[in-house]
C-alpha positions in Angstrom: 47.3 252.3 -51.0 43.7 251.0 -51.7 41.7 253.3 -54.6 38.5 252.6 -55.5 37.6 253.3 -59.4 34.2 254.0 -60.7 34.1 253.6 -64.5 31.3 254.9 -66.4 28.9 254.9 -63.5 25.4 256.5 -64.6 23.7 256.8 -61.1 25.0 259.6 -59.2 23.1 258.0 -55.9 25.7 255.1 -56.7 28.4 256.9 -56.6 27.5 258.2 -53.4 26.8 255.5 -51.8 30.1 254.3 -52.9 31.7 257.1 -51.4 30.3 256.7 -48.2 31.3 253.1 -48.3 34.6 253.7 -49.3 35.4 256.3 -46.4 34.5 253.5 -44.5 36.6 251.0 -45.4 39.6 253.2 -45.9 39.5 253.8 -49.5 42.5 256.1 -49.9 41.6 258.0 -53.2 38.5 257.3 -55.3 39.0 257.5 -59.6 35.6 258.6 -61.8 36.4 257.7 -64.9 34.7 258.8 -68.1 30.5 259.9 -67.2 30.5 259.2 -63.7 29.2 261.8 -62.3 32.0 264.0 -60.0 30.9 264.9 -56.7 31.2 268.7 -58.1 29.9 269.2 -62.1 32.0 271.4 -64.5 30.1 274.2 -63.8 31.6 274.1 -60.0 28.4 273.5 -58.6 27.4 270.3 -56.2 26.2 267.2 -57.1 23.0 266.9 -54.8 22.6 263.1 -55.1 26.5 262.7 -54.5 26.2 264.8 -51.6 23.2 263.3 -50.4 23.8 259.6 -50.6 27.5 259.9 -49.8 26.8 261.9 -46.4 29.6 264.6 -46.4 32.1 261.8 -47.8 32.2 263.4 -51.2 33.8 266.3 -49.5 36.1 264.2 -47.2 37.6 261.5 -49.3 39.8 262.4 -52.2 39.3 261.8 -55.7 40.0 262.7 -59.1 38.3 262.8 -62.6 39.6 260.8 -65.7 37.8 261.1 -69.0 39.5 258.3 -70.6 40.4 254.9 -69.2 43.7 254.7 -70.4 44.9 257.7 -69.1 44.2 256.5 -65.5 45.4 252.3 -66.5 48.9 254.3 -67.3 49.2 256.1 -64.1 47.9 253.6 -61.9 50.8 251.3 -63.2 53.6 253.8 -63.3 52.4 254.0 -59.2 52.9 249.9 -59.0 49.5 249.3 -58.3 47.4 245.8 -58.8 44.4 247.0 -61.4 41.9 244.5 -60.2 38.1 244.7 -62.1 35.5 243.3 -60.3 33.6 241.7 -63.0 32.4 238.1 -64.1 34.5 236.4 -67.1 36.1 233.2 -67.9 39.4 234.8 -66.1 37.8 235.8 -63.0 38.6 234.2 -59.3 36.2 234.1 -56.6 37.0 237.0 -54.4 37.5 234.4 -51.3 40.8 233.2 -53.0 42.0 236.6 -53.9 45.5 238.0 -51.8 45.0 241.4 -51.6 48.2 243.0 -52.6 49.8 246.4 -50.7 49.0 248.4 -53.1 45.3 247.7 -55.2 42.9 249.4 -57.1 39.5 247.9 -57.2 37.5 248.6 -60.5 33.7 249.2 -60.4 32.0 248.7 -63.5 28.9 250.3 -65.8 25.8 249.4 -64.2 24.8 247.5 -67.7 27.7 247.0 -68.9 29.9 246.2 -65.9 33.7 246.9 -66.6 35.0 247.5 -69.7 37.3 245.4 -72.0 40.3 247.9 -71.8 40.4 247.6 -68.3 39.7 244.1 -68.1 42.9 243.9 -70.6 45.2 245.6 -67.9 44.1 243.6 -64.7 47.0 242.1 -62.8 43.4 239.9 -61.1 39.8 240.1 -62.0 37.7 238.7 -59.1 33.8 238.2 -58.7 32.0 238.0 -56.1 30.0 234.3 -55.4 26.5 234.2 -56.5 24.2 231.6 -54.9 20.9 232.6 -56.1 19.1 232.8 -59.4 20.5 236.3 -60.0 23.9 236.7 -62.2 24.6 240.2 -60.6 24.2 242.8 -57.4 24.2 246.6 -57.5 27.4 248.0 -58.3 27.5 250.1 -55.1 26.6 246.6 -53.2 29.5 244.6 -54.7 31.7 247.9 -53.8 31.0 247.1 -50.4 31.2 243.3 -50.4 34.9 243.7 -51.7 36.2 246.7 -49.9 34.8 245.0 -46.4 35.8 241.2 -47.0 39.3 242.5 -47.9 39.6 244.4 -44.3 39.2 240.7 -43.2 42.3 239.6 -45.1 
Protein backbone atom coordinates (compact mmCIF):
# COMPACT_ATOMS: atom_id res chain seq x y z
CA UNK A 1 0.00 0.00 0.00
CA UNK A 2 1.41 3.57 -0.75
CA UNK A 3 -0.63 6.59 1.42
CA UNK A 4 0.16 9.89 1.02
CA UNK A 5 -0.15 12.20 4.40
CA UNK A 6 -0.68 15.82 4.40
CA UNK A 7 -0.05 17.26 7.84
CA UNK A 8 -1.16 20.60 8.73
CA UNK A 9 -1.25 21.82 5.16
CA UNK A 10 -2.74 25.53 5.01
CA UNK A 11 -3.29 25.91 1.14
CA UNK A 12 -6.23 24.16 0.06
CA UNK A 13 -4.93 24.58 -3.84
CA UNK A 14 -1.98 22.35 -2.30
CA UNK A 15 -3.79 19.94 -1.31
CA UNK A 16 -5.39 19.66 -4.53
CA UNK A 17 -2.75 19.59 -6.44
CA UNK A 18 -1.54 16.82 -4.32
CA UNK A 19 -4.49 14.98 -4.97
CA UNK A 20 -4.32 15.02 -8.49
CA UNK A 21 -0.66 14.07 -8.23
CA UNK A 22 -1.31 11.37 -6.08
CA UNK A 23 -4.13 9.66 -8.26
CA UNK A 24 -1.46 9.73 -10.61
CA UNK A 25 1.07 7.96 -9.13
CA UNK A 26 -1.16 5.42 -7.43
CA UNK A 27 -1.43 6.81 -4.09
CA UNK A 28 -3.81 4.34 -2.48
CA UNK A 29 -5.35 6.36 0.40
CA UNK A 30 -4.52 9.98 1.17
CA UNK A 31 -4.35 11.06 5.33
CA UNK A 32 -5.20 15.09 6.24
CA UNK A 33 -4.16 15.43 9.37
CA UNK A 34 -4.95 18.27 11.77
CA UNK A 35 -6.00 21.86 9.53
CA UNK A 36 -5.56 20.60 6.22
CA UNK A 37 -8.32 21.45 4.60
CA UNK A 38 -10.68 18.07 3.55
CA UNK A 39 -11.84 17.91 0.17
CA UNK A 40 -15.51 18.32 1.85
CA UNK A 41 -15.71 21.00 5.11
CA UNK A 42 -17.70 19.96 8.25
CA UNK A 43 -20.59 21.63 7.15
CA UNK A 44 -20.76 18.90 4.15
CA UNK A 45 -20.25 21.34 1.60
CA UNK A 46 -17.16 21.25 -1.23
CA UNK A 47 -13.99 22.59 -1.03
CA UNK A 48 -13.85 24.70 -4.34
CA UNK A 49 -10.05 25.02 -4.45
CA UNK A 50 -9.72 21.14 -3.58
CA UNK A 51 -12.02 20.52 -6.24
CA UNK A 52 -10.61 22.75 -8.55
CA UNK A 53 -6.91 22.17 -8.37
CA UNK A 54 -7.30 18.38 -7.81
CA UNK A 55 -9.52 17.93 -11.13
CA UNK A 56 -12.33 15.45 -9.91
CA UNK A 57 -9.48 13.48 -7.82
CA UNK A 58 -10.74 14.65 -4.59
CA UNK A 59 -13.78 12.73 -5.34
CA UNK A 60 -11.99 9.65 -6.78
CA UNK A 61 -9.16 8.83 -4.47
CA UNK A 62 -9.79 7.90 -0.92
CA UNK A 63 -8.97 9.61 2.14
CA UNK A 64 -9.63 10.28 5.60
CA UNK A 65 -9.43 13.02 8.21
CA UNK A 66 -7.21 12.86 11.47
CA UNK A 67 -7.21 15.81 13.83
CA UNK A 68 -4.35 14.61 15.79
CA UNK A 69 -1.09 13.17 14.63
CA UNK A 70 -0.82 10.51 16.94
CA UNK A 71 -3.90 9.07 16.37
CA UNK A 72 -2.96 8.38 12.66
CA UNK A 73 1.26 7.42 13.75
CA UNK A 74 -0.73 4.54 15.84
CA UNK A 75 -2.77 3.13 13.11
CA UNK A 76 -0.40 3.45 10.51
CA UNK A 77 1.90 1.10 12.59
CA UNK A 78 -0.61 -1.38 13.81
CA UNK A 79 -1.18 -1.69 9.59
CA UNK A 80 2.94 -2.40 9.29
CA UNK A 81 3.51 0.53 7.41
CA UNK A 82 7.11 2.45 6.89
CA UNK A 83 6.18 6.29 8.33
CA UNK A 84 8.57 8.10 6.11
CA UNK A 85 8.63 12.28 6.50
CA UNK A 86 9.90 13.96 3.77
CA UNK A 87 11.76 16.63 5.51
CA UNK A 88 15.40 18.03 5.89
CA UNK A 89 17.32 17.05 9.35
CA UNK A 90 20.58 15.73 10.45
CA UNK A 91 18.79 12.04 10.03
CA UNK A 92 17.56 12.52 6.69
CA UNK A 93 18.86 10.33 3.40
CA UNK A 94 18.76 11.65 0.06
CA UNK A 95 15.67 10.21 -1.59
CA UNK A 96 18.10 8.54 -4.40
CA UNK A 97 19.29 6.01 -1.67
CA UNK A 98 15.98 5.34 -0.21
CA UNK A 99 14.39 1.42 -0.86
CA UNK A 100 10.96 1.99 -0.94
CA UNK A 101 9.41 -0.65 1.22
CA UNK A 102 5.84 -2.65 0.28
CA UNK A 103 4.00 -0.93 2.29
CA UNK A 104 4.93 3.23 2.88
CA UNK A 105 3.40 6.20 3.92
CA UNK A 106 5.01 9.37 2.70
CA UNK A 107 4.56 12.42 5.03
CA UNK A 108 4.09 15.96 3.66
CA UNK A 109 4.79 18.62 5.90
CA UNK A 110 3.43 22.48 6.98
CA UNK A 111 4.31 24.71 4.27
CA UNK A 112 6.50 26.84 7.09
CA UNK A 113 7.05 24.49 9.23
CA UNK A 114 7.54 21.38 7.17
CA UNK A 115 6.85 18.14 9.18
CA UNK A 116 6.41 18.05 12.65
CA UNK A 117 8.70 16.68 15.47
CA UNK A 118 6.15 13.92 16.56
CA UNK A 119 6.12 12.53 13.27
CA UNK A 120 9.66 12.96 12.59
CA UNK A 121 10.01 10.82 16.07
CA UNK A 122 8.01 7.83 14.51
CA UNK A 123 9.75 7.62 11.06
CA UNK A 124 11.11 4.14 10.20
CA UNK A 125 13.22 6.84 7.21
CA UNK A 126 13.11 10.43 6.71
CA UNK A 127 14.40 11.30 3.24
CA UNK A 128 14.91 14.75 1.37
CA UNK A 129 14.97 15.53 -1.71
CA UNK A 130 18.63 17.01 -3.33
CA UNK A 131 18.85 20.65 -3.61
CA UNK A 132 21.37 22.09 -6.13
CA UNK A 133 20.53 25.60 -6.10
CA UNK A 134 20.57 28.54 -3.67
CA UNK A 135 17.07 27.59 -2.36
CA UNK A 136 16.78 25.23 0.88
CA UNK A 137 13.16 24.08 -0.10
CA UNK A 138 10.34 23.48 -3.00
CA UNK A 139 6.59 23.65 -2.69
CA UNK A 140 5.20 21.01 -0.69
CA UNK A 141 2.81 19.88 -3.52
CA UNK A 142 6.20 19.84 -5.85
CA UNK A 143 8.29 17.67 -3.54
CA UNK A 144 4.89 15.38 -3.31
CA UNK A 145 5.48 14.79 -6.75
CA UNK A 146 9.19 14.48 -6.97
CA UNK A 147 8.88 11.50 -4.35
CA UNK A 148 5.70 9.75 -5.36
CA UNK A 149 7.16 9.69 -9.29
CA UNK A 150 10.94 8.90 -8.56
CA UNK A 151 9.66 5.92 -6.37
CA UNK A 152 7.48 4.50 -9.56
CA UNK A 153 11.13 4.28 -10.92
CA UNK A 154 12.33 2.01 -8.10
Amino acid sequence: MKYLVLENIRSAYNVGAMFRTADGAGVDKIFLVGYTPTPIDRFARVQPEIKKTSLGASESILWEHYTESKQLIEHLQTKNCAIVPVEQTGDSVSMLDFTVPENVAYVMGNEVDGVSIEFCAAADTIIDIPMLGEKESLNVSVAAGIILYHELRT
